[in-house]
N, C-alpha and C positions, 0 to 999 in steps of 0.2 A: 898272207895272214896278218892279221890288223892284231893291237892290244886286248881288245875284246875277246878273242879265238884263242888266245897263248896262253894255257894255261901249265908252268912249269914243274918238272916231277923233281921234287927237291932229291930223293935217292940217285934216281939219270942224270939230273942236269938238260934235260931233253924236254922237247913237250909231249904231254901225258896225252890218252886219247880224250877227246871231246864229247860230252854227253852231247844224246842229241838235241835238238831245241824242245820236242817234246819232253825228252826224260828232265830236263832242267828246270822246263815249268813246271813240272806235274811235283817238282821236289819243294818249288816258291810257292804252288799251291798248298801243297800239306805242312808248309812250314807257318803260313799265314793263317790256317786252320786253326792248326794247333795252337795257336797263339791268343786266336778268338775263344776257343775254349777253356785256355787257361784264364784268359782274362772272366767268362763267363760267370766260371765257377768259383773265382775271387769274389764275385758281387750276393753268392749263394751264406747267408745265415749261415753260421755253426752252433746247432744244436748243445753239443757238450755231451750228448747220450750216446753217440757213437763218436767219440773225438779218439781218430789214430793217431792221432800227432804226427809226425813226419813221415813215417810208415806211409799214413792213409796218403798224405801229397804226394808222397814218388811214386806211390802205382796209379794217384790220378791222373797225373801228369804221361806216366805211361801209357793210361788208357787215353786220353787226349789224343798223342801222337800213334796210336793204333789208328783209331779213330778216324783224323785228319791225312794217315794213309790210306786207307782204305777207300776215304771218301773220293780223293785226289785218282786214286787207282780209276774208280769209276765213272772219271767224268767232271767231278766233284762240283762245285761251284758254276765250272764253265771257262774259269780263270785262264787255267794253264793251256786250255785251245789257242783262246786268244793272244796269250803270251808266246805261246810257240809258232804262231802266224807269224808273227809280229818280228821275231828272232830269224826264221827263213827268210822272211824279207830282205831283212837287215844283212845276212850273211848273201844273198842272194847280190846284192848292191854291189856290198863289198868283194864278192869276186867276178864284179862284170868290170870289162876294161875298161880303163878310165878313154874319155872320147880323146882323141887327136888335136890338136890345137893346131889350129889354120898356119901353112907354115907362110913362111914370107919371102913373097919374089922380092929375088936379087935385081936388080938393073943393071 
């Protein structure tokens, strides 16, 4: 197990289980969602007619990251397939044996 895989459980001391490569992207996808639509709704006018003031941001912000779950649950973007490819591979490498190096006759 590489640096990449270890990830440590600060209460054990031990390492914790491993998400799998899909559940990990599917969590960068609706993190990156959620981010596009926070940013979105930054560029949205504020009338002043309905102004909730901070109220109204934290359940946007909630609905957001509803949202960019659900969306991520589904398939979402397409993202996290490709990211999850991409991570079995990657572990896939890392636990194939490294090749043998030619040894050297003695004389």
């Amino acid at each position: 197990m590489n640096t990449i895989d270890t990830i440590i459980s600060p209460a054990a001391g031990r390492p914790a289980k491993l998400p799998t490569a899909r559940e990990a992207a599917s969590k960068f996808e609706s993190l990156l969602v959620s981010q596009m639509l926070n940013a979105m709704n930054n560029t949205v006018e504020k009338s002043g007619l309905l102004d909730g003031g901070s109220a109204e941001e934290t359940y946007r912000e909630m609905l957001n990251q509803a949202l960019s779950d659900e969306l991520a649950r589904r398939g979402g973007l397409g993202l996290a397939e490709q990211i999850a490819k991409r991570i079995d591979e990657y572990r896939a490498v890392q636990a194939a044996p490294a090749p043998h190096a030619p040894k050297a006759h003695s004389q």
